[in-house]
C-alpha positions in Angstrom: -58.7 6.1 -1.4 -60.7 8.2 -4.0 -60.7 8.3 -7.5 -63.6 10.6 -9.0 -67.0 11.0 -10.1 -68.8 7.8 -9.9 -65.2 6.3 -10.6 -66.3 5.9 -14.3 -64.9 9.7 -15.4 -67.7 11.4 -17.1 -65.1 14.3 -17.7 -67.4 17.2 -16.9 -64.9 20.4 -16.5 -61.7 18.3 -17.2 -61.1 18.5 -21.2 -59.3 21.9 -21.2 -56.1 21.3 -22.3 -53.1 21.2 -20.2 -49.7 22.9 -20.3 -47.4 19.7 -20.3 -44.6 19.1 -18.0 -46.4 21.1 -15.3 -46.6 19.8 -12.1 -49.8 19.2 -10.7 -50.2 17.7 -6.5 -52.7 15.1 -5.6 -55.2 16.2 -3.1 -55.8 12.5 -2.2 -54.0 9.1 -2.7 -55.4 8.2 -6.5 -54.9 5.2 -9.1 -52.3 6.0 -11.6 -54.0 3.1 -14.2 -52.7 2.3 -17.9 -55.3 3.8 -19.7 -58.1 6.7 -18.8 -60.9 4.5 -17.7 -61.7 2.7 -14.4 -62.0 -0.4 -16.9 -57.8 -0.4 -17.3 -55.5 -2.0 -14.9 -54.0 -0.3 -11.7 -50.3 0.5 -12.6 -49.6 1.8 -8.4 -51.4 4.4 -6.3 -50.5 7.8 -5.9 -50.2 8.9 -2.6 -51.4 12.1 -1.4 -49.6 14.9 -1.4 -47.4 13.2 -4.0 -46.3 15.8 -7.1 -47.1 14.5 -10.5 -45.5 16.0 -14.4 -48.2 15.9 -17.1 -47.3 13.9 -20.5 -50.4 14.6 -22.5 -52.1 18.3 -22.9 -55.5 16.7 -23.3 -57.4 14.9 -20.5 -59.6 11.8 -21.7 -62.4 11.3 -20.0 -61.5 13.2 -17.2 -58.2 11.0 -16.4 -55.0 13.5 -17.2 -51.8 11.6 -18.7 -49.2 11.8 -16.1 -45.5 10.5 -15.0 -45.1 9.2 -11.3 -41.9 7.9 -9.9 -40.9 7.3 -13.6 -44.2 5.6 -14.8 -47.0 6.9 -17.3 -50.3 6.4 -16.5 -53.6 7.8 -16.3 -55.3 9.3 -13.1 -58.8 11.0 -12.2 -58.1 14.8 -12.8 -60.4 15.9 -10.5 -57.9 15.2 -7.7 -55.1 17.0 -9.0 -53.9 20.8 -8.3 -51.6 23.0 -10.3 -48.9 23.6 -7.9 -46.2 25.0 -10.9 -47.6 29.0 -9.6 -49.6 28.9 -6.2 -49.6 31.8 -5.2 -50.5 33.7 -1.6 -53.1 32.4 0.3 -55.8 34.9 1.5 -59.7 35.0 0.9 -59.8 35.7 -2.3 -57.2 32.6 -2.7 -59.7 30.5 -1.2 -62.5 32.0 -3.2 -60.8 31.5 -6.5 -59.9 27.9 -5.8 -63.7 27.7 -5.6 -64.8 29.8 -8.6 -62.3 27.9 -10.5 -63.5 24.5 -9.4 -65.4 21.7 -10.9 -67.5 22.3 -8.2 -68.7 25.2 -9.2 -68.8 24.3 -13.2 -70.7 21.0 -12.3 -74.3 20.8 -13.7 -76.6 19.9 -10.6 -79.6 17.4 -11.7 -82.9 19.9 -12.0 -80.8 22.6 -10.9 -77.9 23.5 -13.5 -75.0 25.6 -12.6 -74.5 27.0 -9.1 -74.5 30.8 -8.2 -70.4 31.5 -7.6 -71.0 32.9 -4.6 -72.5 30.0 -3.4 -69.4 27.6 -3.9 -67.2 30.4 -2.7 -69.3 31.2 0.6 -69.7 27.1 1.3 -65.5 27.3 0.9 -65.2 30.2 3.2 -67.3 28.2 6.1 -65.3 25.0 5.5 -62.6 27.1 5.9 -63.6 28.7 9.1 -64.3 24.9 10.0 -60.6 23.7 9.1 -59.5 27.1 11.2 -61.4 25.8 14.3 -61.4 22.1 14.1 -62.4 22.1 18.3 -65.6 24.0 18.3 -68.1 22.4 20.0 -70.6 21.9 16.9 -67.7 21.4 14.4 -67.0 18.6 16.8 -70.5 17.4 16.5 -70.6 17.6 12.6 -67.4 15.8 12.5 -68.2 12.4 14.5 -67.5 9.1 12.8 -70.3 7.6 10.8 -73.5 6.4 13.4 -75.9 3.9 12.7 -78.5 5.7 13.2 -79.8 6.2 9.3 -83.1 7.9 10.4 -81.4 11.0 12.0 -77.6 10.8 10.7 -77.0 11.9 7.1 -73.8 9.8 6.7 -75.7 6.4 7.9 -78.6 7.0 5.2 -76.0 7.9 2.5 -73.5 5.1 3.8 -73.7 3.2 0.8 -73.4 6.1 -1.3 -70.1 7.5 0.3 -68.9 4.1 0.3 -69.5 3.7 -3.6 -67.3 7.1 -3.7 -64.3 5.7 -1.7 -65.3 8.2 0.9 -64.7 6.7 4.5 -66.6 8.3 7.8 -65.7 5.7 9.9 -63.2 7.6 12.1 -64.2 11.4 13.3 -62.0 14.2 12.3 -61.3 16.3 9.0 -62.2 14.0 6.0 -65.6 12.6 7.5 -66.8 16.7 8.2 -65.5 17.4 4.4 -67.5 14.7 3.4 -70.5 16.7 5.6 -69.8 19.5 3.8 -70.0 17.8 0.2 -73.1 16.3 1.2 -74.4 20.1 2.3 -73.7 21.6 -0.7 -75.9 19.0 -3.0 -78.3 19.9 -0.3 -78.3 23.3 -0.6 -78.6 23.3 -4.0 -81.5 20.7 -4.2 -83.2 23.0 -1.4 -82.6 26.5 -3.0 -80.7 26.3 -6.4 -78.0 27.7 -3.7 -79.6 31.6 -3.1 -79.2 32.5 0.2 -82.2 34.4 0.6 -84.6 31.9 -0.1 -87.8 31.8 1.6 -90.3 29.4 2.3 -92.2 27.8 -0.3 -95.4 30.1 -0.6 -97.4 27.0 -1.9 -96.7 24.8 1.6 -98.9 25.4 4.7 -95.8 26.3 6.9 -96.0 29.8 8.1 -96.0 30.1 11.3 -92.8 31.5 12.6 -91.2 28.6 14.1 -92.0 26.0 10.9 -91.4 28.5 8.3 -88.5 27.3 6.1 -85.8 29.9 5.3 -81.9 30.3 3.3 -80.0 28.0 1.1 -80.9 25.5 3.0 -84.3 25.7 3.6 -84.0 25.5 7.8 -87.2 26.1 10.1 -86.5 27.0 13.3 -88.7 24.1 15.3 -85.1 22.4 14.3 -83.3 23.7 17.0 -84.5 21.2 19.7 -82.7 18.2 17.9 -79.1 19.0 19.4 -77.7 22.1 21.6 -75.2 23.0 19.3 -78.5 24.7 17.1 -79.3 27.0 19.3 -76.0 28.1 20.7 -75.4 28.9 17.0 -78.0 30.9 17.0 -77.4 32.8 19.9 -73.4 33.5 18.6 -74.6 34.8 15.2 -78.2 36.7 16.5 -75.3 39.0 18.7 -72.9 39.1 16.2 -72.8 39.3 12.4 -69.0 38.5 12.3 -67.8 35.9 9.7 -71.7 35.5 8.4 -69.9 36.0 4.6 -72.8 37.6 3.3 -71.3 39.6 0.7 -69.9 36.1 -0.9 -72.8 34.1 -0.6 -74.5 37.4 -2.6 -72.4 36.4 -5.6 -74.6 36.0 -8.6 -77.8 35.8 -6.8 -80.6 37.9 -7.0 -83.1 38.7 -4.5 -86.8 39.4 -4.5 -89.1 41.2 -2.1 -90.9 37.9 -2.0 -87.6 36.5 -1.1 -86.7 38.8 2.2 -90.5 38.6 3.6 -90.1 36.3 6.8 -93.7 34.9 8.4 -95.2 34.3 11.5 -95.3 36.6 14.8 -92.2 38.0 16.6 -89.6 36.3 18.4 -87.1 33.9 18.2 -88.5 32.0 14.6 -89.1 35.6 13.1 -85.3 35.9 14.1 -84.1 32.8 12.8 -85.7 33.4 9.2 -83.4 36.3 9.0 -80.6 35.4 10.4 -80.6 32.5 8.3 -81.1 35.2 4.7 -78.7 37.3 6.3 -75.6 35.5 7.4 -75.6 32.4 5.4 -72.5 31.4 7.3 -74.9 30.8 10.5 -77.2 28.9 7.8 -74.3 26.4 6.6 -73.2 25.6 10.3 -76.6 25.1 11.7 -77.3 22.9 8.8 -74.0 21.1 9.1 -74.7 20.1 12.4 -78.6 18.8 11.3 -76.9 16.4 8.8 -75.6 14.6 11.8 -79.0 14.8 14.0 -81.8 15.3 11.7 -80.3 14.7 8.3 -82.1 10.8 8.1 -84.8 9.2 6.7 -86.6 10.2 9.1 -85.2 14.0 9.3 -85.5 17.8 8.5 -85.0 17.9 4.8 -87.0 16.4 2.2 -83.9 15.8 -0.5 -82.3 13.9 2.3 -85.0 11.5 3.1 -85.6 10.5 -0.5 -81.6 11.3 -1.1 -82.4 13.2 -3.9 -79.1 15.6 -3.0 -76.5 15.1 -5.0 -72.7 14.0 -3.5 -70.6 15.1 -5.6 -66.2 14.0 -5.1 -65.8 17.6 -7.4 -67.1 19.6 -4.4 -65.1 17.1 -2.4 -61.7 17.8 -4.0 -62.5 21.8 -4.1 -62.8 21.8 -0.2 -59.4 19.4 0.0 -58.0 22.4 -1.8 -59.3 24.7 0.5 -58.1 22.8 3.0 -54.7 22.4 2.0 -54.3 26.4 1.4 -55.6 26.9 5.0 -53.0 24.5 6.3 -50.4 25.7 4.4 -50.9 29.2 5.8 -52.9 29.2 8.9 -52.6 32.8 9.0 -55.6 33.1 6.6 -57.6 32.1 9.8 -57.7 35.6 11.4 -59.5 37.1 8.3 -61.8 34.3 8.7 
């Protein structure tokens, strides 16, 4: 069971007022506590899915004043959607629950704001994921917790997830949203979340196969550590279907600098496009090198010294994502 941000509410995107008496869903089961701080007592838990009324038009903290089966309380906003006018679901559904997210307004640590079309492209590949829960490397990204905390990015972060309230202990949806929380920090700590990212000009890795490229910052010499990595690069290298580039483009600008890939041709050359190009490839490949090279001992720097951020906002923007997708599965064609 979650309850928000470092469970203490710093409030960041949740003091807009409120319209009261509108009905807002839980995305998760949440404390409903007597006052809006983790310090105040738990009145009952709200379970997921449960529809709350809101008393107060002013959040506190981040905690919104709400009524649940006939008791007042307060309850981490961040878990809560507006479900008084939800509208169709479609793409641009899905990217407005994202560009309307605290997600997107959060304030990453020596990185600020996100681009939008980072947040929205990262929603649009979770919900390709949620669309496709039985592809082979969705499978792979979605195993339960190892022990492995050189290699597995949910073993090194254990203890933060487990500060959160986030579980990976059984495989399935939430441990693979919690992948994809975990992956947007990442991103951002790799490339302030442009797409078209190259590799850093002041590191000695040019060649083709250990340049770095995209929002993640991915080298191809990766693609030995599972055979998920380069199955995904063969689907995307023949096909620029569903690589949401257009999305991902969304308040970025690129440079010349940017788009210049390194090293002789072939299959690294390849990569370091492919990865500019169709960021979706980029977010799956890297999704699945959370759970194989995402350690202390692994791929990305901001992993081994966990220097990327986890963040339950991005966490209860995907649930939302989720939970359109599910709610109209049709959306999965367009996807």
């Amino acid at each position: 069971m979650e309850e928000g941000a470092d469970d203490t509410g710093d409030g960041y995107g949740t003091e807009s007022a409120l319209t009261v008496n509108a009905t807002l869903r839980a995305t998760t089961a949440v404390n409903l506590r007597s006052g809006p701080s983790t310090s105040n007592s738990i009145l009952h838990v709200i379970p997921a899915q449960a529809t709350v009324t809101v008393v107060s038009a002013t959040p506190k903290n981040g905690f919104y004043n709400v009524k649940h089966a006939g008791v007042t309380g307060w309850a981490y906003g961040v878990y809560f959607q507006n479900v008084s006018d939800p509208g169709p679901t479609s793409l641009s559904k899905l990217e407005s629950i994202a560009a309307s997210s605290q997600c997107y307004q959060y304030p990453w640590k020596n990185r600020g704001q996100a681009p939008k079309g980072y947040i929205e492209g990262v929603a649009l590949v979770w919900a390709k994921a949620v669309c496709n829960p039985n592809r082979s490397d969705v499978v792979v990204a979605a195993q339960a917790k190892t022990s492995d905390t050189a290699h597995d990015a949910l073993a090194w972060y254990a203890a933060t997830f487990s500060n959160l309230g986030m579980s990976n202990g059984s495989p399935g949806m939430d441990t693979l949203r919690h992948v994809y929380t975990l992956l947007i920090g990442l991103g951002m700590r790799e490339s302030s979340g442009e797409h078209c990212i190259g590799r850093d000009t002041s590191a000695s890795n040019y060649t083709s196969s250990s340049a770095e490229a995209g929002a993640w910052q991915t080298s191809w010499d990766s693609h030995t550590n599972s055979p998920e990595l380069p199955k995904l690069f063969a689907k995307y290298k023949a096909s620029s279907a569903g690589c949401f580039l257009d999305p991902f483009q969304n308040g970025v600008t690129c440079s010349a600098t940017d788009w210049k890939n390194w090293g002789s041709p072939g299959d690294g050359l390849d990569f370091q496009k492919l990865e500019k190009t169709c960021p979706a490839f980029a977010a799956e490949y890297a999704a699945v090198m959370l759970r194989v090279s995402g350690g202390s001992a692994g791929h990305y720097g901001p992993l081994r010294t966990r220097a990327a951020e986890v963040r339950p906002e991005c966490d209860a923007m995907l649930q939302q994502i989720e939970t359109a997708v599910n709610g109209d599965p049709s959306v999965c064609s367009s996807l």
